[in-house]
N, C-alpha and C positions, 0 to 999 in steps of 0.2 A: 575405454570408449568415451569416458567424460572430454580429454583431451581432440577427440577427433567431434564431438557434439559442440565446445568452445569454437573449433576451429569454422564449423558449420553458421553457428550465428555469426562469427567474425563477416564471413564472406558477406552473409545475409546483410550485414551494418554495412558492408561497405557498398551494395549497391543503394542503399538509401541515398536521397537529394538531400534530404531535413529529417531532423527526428522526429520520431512518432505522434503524433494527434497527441496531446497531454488530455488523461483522465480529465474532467472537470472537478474541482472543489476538493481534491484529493490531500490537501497540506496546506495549513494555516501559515501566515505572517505571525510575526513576535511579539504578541499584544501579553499587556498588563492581564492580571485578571480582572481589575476593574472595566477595562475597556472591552475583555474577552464578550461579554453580553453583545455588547452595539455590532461589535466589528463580524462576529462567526457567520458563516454562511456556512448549506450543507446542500448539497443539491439543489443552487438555487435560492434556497430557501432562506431568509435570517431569522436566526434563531430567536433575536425579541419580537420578533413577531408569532411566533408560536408561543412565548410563554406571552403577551397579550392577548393570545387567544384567538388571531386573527387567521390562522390555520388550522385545518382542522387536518385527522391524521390521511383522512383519503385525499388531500393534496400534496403530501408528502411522496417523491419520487417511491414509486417501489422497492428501485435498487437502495434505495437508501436503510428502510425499512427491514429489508430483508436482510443486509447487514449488519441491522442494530441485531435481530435475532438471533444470525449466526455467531457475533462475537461475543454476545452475552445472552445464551441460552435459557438462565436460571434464573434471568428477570421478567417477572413475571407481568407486564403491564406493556400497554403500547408505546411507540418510540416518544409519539406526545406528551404523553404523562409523564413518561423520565424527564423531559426536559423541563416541564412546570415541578415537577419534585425538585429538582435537582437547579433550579436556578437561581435559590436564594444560595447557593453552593459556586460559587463557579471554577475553583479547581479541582471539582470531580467533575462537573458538568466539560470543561475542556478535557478529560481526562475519555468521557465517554463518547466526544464526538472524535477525539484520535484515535481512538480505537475503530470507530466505524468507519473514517477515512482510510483507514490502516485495509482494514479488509475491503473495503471495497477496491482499493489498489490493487491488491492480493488478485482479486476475480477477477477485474478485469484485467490484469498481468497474462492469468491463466488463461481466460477467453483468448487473447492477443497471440500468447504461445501457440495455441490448439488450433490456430486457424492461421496458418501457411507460414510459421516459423518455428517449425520443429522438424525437424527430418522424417520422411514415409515412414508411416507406423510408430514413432515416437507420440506418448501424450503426458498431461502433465494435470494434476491433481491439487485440491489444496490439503494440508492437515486438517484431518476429523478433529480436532481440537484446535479452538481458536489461540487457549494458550497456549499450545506447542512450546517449547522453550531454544530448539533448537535453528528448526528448519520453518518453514512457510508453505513450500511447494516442492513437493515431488517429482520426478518423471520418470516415466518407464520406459523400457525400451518394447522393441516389437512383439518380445517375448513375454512382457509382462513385467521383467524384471525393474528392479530400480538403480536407472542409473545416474542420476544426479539429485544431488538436495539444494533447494537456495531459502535463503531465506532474504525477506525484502524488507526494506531499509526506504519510507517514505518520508524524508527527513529531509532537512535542510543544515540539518549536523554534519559535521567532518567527524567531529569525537565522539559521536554516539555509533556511527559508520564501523570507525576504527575499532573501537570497543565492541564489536559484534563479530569483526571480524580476529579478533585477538581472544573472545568466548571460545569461538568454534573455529577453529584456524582452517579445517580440512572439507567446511561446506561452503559455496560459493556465494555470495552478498549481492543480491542486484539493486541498483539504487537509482536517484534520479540523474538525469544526463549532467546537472551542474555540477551535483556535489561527486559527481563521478569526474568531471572535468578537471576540479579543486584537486581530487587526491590525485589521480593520475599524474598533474604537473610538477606536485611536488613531494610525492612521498615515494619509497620505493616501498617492493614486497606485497605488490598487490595484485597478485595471482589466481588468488578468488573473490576479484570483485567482479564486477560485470554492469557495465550499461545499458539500466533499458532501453536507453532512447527518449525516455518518456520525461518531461520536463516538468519541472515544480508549476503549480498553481496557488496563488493566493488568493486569499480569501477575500471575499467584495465585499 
C-alpha cells in the first residue's frame, strides 16, 4: 500500500502551482554561537529579548510553547526560563530551540497531512516520544493499521539527510523542498525521500 500512498502524494504535488506556505521560523541560518544570541528568532520572537526580559511568557506564541513541552517533557520550568538559564550557554540554548523548531515542523507537517492530503480514511500521528529514534510520524490506514513511517529531516544538511536515510534505509525521510531539490539532482538511490513542499526559513 506504501507504493500506491507515494504514488497518491505524487499526483497531489503535481497539481500544485508553488510549494507549500513555508512553516514560519522553522530552521535557523549558520550562525557562530557567538552570534547565535542576536541572530535566533522563534515565533517571531528574538530571543535577546527574552533573556533581557522584554518578554514575558504569555507573549510567547502558544504553538511555540507547547512545543517546548512536548519535546522536552522533563523540564520542569517555563519556555522563558530555559532560555534566561540557558543563555549564558549558547550551544544548548541553540540546541533547545532545534529541537522546538523540529517539532513544531513535525505538527504542523501532520496538521498539513490530516487536512486534504492523505487519501479517505488515511491519518497520520506523531511519535508519543519526542525522542523517537527512528521515525517522527506514523500513518494509518482506514483500518487503523500502520502503513507508513517518516521521519522528518528540517535541515538544511545534504549529510545529515543522507545519514538518516542510510540509519533507517526502509523508512521514508521527508525533508525541506531545497534540500530535497540538491539530492534529487545529484545523488541516486533515493527512493525514500520525499518532498514536503515546504521550504527552508531563516531566521530574522
Amino acid at each position: 500500500m506504501r507504493d500506491e500512498l507515494r504514488a497518491w502524494w505524487a499526483a497531489q504535488e503535481a497539481k500544485m502551482e508553488k510549494p507549500l506556505k513555508k512553516p514560519t521560523d522553522l530552521l535557523n541560518r549558520s550562525f557562530s554561537d557567538s552570534e547565535y544570541l542576536d541572530a535566533a528568532v522563534i515565533g517571531g520572537v528574538e530571543l535577546k529579548d527574552i533573556v533581557a526580559g522584554k518578554v514575558a511568557e504569555s507573549r510567547i506564541p502558544p504553538d511555540v510553547v507547547h512545543a517546548f513541552h512536548e519535546q522536552y517533557p522533563n523540564v520542569n520550568e517555563s519556555f522563558v526560563a530555559a532560555v534566561h538559564r540557558l543563555s549564558g550557554h549558547p550551544e544548548q540554548l541553540r540546541g533547545i530551540i532545534s529541537g522546538i523548531k523540529g517539532k513544531l515542523f513535525e505538527e504542523q507537517y501532520v496538521n498539513w497531512l490530516d487536512h486534504g492530503h492523505l487519501p479517505a480514511g488515511y491519518h497520520a500521528e506523531l511519535a508519543q516520544h519526542a525522542n523517537n529514534p527512528a521515525w517522527d510520524i506514523l500513518i494509518r490506514d482506514p483500518h487503523g493499521h500502520t502503513d507508513n513511517l517518516l521521519q522528518l529531516k528540517a535541515t538544511e544538511s545534504v549529510d545529515y539527510v543522507r545519514q538518516a536515510m542510510d540509519a533507517h534505509p526502509h523508512i521514508d525521510v521527508v525533508t525541506t523542498h531545497e534540500v530535497f531539490d540538491r539530492l534529487s539532482d545529484h545523488q541516486p538511490g533515493l527512493a525514500h525521500l520525499i518532498d514536503s513542499g515546504i521550504g527552508q526559513c531563516s531566521a530574522k
